[in-house]
N, C-alpha and C positions, 0 to 999 in steps of 0.2 A: 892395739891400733897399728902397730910397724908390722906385726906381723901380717898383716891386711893389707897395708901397702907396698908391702915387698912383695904380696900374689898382686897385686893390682900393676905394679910396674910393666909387666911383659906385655899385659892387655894393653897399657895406652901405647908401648912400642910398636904393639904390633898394625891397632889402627892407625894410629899417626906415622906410621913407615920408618921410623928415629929411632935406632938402635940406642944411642946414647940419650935419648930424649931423659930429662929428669923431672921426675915428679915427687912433688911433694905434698903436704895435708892441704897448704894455703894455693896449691895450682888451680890455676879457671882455666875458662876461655880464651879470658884475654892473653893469658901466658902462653898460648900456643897457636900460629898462625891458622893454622888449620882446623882449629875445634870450630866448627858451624854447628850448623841446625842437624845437619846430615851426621855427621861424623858423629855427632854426641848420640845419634839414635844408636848408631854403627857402634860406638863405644859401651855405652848401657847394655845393647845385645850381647856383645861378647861378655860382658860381667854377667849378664844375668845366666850367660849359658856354660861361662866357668863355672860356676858357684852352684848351679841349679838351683835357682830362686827365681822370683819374679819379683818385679816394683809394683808397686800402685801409682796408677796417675800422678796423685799427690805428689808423692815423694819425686817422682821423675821432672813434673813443674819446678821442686823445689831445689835441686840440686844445682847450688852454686860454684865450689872447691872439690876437690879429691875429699876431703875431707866431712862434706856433706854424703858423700857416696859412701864410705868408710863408713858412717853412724846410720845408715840405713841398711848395709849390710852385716852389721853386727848385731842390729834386732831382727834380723830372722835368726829362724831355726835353723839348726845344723848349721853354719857359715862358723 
């Protein structure tokens, strides 16, 4: 799982503009002024196009923490 969130790091530095921005398993929303509606689409795209994967609906409704993103990208293939 660290290892997944240390690729995961740059992604939300990069959308959220915060070089030092810190993430961790238990990060939302709420913990970042900027995560909206948009930015989370903005953010999911660039993971799914690091990783070359895609989400299903579901899972993209369901993502609450880093940490719900983290267990959906550890059940695909290859990731």
């Amino acid at each position: 799982m660290d290892e997944l969130l240390n690729k995961l790091i740059p992604i939300f530095q990069k959308v959220f503009k915060k070089e030092n921005l810190v993430v961790e398993l238990s990060t939302s929303a709420e913990d970042i002024d900027t995560w909206d509606s948009l930015t989370h689409v903005v953010l999911l795209h660039e993971i799914e196009k690091t990783f070359s994967i895609q989400f299903e609906l579901e899972e993209l409704i369901s993502f609450k923490t880093v940490e719900d993103i983290i267990k959906a990208l550890a059940s695909k293939d290859g990731v």
